[in-house]
C-alpha positions in Angstrom: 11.9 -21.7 -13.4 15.3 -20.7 -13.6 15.9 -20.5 -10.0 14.5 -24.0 -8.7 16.8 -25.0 -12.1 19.8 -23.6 -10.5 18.9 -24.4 -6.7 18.2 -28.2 -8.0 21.7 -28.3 -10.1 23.4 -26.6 -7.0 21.7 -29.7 -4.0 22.8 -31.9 -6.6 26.4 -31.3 -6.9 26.8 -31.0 -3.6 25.3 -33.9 -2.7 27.7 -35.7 -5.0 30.8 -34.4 -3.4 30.3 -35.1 -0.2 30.0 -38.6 -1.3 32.6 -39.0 -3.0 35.0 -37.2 -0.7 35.8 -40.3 1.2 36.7 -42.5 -2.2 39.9 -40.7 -3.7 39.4 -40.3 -7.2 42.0 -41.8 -9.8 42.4 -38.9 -12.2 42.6 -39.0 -16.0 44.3 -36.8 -18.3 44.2 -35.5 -21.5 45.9 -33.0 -23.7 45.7 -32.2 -27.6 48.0 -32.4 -30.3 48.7 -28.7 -30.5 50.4 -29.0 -26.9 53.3 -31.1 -28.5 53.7 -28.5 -31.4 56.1 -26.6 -33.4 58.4 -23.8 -32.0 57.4 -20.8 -34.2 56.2 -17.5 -32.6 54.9 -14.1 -34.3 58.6 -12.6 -33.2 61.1 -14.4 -33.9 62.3 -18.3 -36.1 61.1 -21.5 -35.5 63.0 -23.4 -32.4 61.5 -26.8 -33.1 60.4 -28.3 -36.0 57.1 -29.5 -36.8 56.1 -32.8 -35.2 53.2 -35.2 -37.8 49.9 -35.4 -35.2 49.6 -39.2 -36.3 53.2 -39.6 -34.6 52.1 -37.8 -31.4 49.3 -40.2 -30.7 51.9 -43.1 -29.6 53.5 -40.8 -27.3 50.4 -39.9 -25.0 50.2 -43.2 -22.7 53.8 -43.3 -22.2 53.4 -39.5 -20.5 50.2 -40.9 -18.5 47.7 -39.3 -20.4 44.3 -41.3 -22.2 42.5 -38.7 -23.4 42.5 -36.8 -26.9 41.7 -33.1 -27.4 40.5 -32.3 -30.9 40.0 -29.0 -33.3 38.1 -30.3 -35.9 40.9 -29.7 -38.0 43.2 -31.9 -36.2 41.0 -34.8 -37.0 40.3 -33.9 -41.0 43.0 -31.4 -42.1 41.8 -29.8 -45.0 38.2 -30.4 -44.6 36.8 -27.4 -46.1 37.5 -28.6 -49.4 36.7 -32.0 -48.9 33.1 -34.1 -49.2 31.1 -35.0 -46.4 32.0 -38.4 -46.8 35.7 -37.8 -47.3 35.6 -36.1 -43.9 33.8 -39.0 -42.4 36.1 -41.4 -43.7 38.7 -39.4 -42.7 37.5 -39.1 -38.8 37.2 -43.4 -38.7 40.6 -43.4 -39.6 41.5 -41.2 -36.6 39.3 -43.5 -34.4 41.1 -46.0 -35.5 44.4 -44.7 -34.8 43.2 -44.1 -31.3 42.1 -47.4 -30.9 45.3 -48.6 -31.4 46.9 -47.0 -29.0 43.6 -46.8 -26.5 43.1 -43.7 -26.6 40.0 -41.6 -25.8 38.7 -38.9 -28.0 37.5 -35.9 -25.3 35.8 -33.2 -27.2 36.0 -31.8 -30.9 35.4 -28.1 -31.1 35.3 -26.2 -34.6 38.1 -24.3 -35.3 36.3 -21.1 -36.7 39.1 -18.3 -36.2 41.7 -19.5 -38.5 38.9 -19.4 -41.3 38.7 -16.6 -44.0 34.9 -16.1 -43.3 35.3 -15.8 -40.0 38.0 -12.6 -39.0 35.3 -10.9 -37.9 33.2 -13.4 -35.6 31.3 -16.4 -37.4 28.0 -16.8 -35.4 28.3 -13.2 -34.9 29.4 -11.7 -37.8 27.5 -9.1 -39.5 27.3 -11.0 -42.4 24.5 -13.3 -43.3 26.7 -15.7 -45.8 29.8 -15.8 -43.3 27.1 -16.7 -40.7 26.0 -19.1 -43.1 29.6 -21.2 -43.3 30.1 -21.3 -39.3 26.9 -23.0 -38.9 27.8 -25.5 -41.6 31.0 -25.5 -40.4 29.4 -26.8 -36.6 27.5 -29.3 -38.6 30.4 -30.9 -39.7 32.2 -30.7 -36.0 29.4 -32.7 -34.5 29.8 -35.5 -37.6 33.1 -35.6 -37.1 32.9 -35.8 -33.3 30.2 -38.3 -33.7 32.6 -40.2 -36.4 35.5 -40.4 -34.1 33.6 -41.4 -31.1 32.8 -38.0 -28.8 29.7 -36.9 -27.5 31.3 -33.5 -26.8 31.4 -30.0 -28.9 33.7 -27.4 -27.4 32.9 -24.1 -28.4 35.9 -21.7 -27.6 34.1 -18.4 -28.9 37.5 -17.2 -30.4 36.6 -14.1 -32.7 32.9 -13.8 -31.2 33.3 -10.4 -30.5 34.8 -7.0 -31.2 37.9 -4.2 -31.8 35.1 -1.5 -31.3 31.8 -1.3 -29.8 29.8 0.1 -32.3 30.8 -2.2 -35.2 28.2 -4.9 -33.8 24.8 -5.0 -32.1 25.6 -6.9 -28.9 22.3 -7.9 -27.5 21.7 -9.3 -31.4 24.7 -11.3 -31.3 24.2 -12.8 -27.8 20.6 -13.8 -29.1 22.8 -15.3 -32.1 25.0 -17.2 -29.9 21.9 -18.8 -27.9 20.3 -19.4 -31.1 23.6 -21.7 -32.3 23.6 -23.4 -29.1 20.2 -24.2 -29.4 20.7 -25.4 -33.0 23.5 -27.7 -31.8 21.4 -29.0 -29.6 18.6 -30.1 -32.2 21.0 -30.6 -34.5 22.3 -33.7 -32.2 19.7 -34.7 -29.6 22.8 -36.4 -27.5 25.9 -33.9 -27.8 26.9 -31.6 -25.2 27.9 -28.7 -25.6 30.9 -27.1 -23.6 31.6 -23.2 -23.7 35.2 -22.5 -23.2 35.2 -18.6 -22.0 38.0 -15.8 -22.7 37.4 -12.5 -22.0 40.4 -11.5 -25.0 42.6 -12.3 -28.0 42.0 -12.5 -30.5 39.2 -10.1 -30.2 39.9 -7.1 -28.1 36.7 -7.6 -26.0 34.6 -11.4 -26.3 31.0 -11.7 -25.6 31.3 -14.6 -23.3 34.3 -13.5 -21.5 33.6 -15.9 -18.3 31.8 -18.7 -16.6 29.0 -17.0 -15.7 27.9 -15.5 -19.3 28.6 -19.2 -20.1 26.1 -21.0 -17.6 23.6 -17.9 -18.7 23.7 -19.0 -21.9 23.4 -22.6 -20.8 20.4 -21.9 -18.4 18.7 -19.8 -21.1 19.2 -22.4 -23.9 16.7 -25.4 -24.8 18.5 -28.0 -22.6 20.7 -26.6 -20.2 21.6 -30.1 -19.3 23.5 -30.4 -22.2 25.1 -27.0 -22.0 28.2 -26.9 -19.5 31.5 -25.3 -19.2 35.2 -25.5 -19.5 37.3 -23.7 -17.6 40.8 -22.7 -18.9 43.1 -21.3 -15.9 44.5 -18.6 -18.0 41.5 -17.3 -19.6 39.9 -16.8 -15.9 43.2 -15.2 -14.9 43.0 -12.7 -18.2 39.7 -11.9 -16.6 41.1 -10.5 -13.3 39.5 -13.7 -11.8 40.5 -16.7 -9.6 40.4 -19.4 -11.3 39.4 -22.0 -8.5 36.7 -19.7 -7.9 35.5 -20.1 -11.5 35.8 -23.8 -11.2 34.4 -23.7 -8.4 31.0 -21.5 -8.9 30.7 -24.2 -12.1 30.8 -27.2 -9.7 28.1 -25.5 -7.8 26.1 -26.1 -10.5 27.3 -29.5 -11.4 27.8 -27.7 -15.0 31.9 -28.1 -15.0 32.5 -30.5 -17.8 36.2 -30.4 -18.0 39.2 -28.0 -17.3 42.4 -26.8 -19.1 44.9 -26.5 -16.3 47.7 -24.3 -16.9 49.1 -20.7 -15.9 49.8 -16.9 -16.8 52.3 -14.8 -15.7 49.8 -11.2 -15.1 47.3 -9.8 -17.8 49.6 -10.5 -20.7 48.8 -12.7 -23.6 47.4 -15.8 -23.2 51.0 -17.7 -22.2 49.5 -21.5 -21.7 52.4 -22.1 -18.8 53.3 -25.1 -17.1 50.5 -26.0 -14.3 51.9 -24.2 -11.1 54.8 -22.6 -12.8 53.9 -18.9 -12.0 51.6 -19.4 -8.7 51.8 -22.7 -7.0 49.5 -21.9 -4.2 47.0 -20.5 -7.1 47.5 -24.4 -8.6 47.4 -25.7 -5.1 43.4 -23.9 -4.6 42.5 -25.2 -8.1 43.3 -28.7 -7.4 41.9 -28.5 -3.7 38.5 -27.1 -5.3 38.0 -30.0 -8.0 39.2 -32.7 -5.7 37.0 -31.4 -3.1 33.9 -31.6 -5.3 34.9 -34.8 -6.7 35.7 -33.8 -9.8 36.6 -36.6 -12.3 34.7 -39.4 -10.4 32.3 -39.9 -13.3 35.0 -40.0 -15.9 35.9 -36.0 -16.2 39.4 -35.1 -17.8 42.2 -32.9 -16.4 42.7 -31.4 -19.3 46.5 -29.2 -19.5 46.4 -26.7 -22.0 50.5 -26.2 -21.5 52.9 -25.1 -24.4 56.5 -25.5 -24.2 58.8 -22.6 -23.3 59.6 -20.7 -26.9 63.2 -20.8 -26.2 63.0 -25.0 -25.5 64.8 -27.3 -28.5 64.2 -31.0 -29.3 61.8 -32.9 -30.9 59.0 -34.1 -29.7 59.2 -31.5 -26.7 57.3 -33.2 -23.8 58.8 -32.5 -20.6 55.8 -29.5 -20.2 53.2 -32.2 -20.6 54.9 -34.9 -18.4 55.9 -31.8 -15.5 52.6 -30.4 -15.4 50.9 -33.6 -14.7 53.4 -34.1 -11.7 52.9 -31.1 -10.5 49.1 -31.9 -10.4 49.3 -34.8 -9.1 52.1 -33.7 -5.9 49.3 -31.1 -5.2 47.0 -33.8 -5.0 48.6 -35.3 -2.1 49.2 -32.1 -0.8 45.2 -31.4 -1.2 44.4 -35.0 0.6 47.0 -34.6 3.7 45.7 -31.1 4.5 44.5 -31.2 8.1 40.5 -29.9 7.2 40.5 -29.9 10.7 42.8 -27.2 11.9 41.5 -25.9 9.0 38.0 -25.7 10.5 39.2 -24.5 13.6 40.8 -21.3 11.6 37.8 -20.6 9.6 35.7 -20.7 12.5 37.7 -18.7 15.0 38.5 -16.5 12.0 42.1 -16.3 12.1 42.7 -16.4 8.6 46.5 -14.8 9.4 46.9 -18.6 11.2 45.0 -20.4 8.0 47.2 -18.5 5.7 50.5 -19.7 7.6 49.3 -23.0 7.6 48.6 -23.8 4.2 52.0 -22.1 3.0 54.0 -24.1 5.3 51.6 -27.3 4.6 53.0 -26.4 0.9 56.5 -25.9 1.4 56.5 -28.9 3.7 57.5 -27.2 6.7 56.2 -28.6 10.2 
């Protein structure tokens, strides 16, 4: 069964792109309020001060962006200690904000690793009670993305994981996270769900550490159309992998529901970089894979998951934002003016050392 699922999603997505090729799709972008946010790091003072999220909503259309990226958090600070209907009223608030300055909420994903009861994993922690709160927790994501207008749950698997081996049964707490995903999806009969893998950090080692655990868990859950992924570049690169290759094995299986386009300077910490600022032809392959499969023809966000440099003053700090999005959108043209035919010719004569010369020169603009 799962087979002819995944041979049926693959025909599928293919289908799709190559008819959409020929129309160019107009991109939309979105970003979240923790992109525009204050200049502290664990080493050092504060470089910028903090910037009010209600303030940053007026500044996305100006930078070209529409869409909203939400913790749950970010939408009802506080909202552990508050009634569900303080958090509901609360989220239409937000809405309404958005509204106003016609704005579109993307996803809402629970912010379980800042919590107390969650240090040490909330779906899979070993404890029954802490369990307990991260499923309530959820409960109130999916109100709250309901309240505000999404039909999306991002669930970044932050501290779903562990330091040591031993300290957790890991076939128990995979069957754990399927369980939650199937919850979600009875919980809500219309949201989707979006896994967001990292293979690291916080934990030392996650249990969904890339697409592919992601998709298993989708294909195994209760309605895998519901279950897709999100692919942020770093977390693929802090996996070893290529992140156009991650994007791309999603699009295969028309399960890529968004993307957090940034980059990472080697296997460091998790640096969200400007979009092309460490490998530009490693940007150039990401942007030639989603615009290749037509991504963001039925309404899918670029999302940029880009921080400003630690060292950068001002307030608000943008220029990360506004770059990035160039940056995409040069690579763009670069992606549509690529000759696909000489490009054919290498592939099929397979003189890859004549490809390779082409594309560099293609992106340095060189005849």
């Amino acid at each position: 069964m799962a087979c002819t699922q995944v041979a049926s999603a693959s025909s599928q997505s293919f289908f799709i792109a190559a008819n959409l090729m020929s129309t160019p799709v107009s991109y939309r972008f979105s970003f979240g309020p923790w992109n525009i946010s204050e200049g502290g790091d664990p080493f050092g003072p504060e470089v910028r001060a903090a910037f009010p999220h209600e303030e940053k909503y007026a500044l996305y259309r100006p930078l070209g962006f529409e869409g909203v990226q939400f913790h749950d958090d970010d939408v009802v600070p506080g909202m552990d200690g508050l009634s569900p209907e303080q958090i509901l009223r609360k989220a239409g608030e937000v809405k309404a904000m958005l509204g106003n300055q016609g704005l579109t909420p993307e996803f809402v994903a629970p912010r379980l690793w800042f919590a107390d009861q969650t240090v040490d994993g909330g779906y899979t922690s070993n404890s029954a009670v802490e369990r307990a709160y991260a499923w309530d927790r959820t409960k109130k994501a999916v109100d709250i993305a309901n309240a505000v207008g999404s039909k999306a749950l991002v669930l970044w698997l932050a501290r779903e994981g562990s330091y040591i081996r031993e300290s957790k049964d890991a076939r128990l707490a995979y069957q754990r996270l399927l369980d939650t995903v199937n919850a979600v999806l009875e919980y809500d009969r219309t949201i989707e769900i979006w896994i967001e893998p990292k293979p690291n950090e916080p934990t030392d080692q996650a249990y969904v550490p890339t697409i592919g655990h992601a998709l298993a868990l989708s294909y195994a859950s209760s309605d895998h159309r519901r279950v897709k992924g999100l692919i942020e570049s770093a977390h693929a690169m802090l996996a070893g992998l290529d992140a156009s290759d991650e994007m791309a094995f999603a699009l295969a299986h028309d399960k890529l529901a968004s993307v957090h386009l940034n980059d990472q300077n080697g296997l460091k910490y998790d640096q969200d970089k400007n979009f092309g600022g460490a490998n530009l032809r490693g940007a150039f392959n990401q942007v030639r894979v989603l615009e290749e499969a037509g991504y963001g023809s039925r309404g899918e966000f670029v999302g940029l998951d880009v921080k400003a440099m630690r060292t950068q003053r001002g307030l608000p700090v943008t220029e990360h934002l506004k770059n990035s999005r160039e940056l995409f959108l040069h690579l763009v043209e670069k992606v549509r003016t690529l000759d696909n035919g000489l490009v054919g010719q290498y592939r099929e004569g397979r003189d890859y050392e004549a490809l390779e010369l082409y594309v560099l020169k293609h992106l340095m603009g060189v005849k």
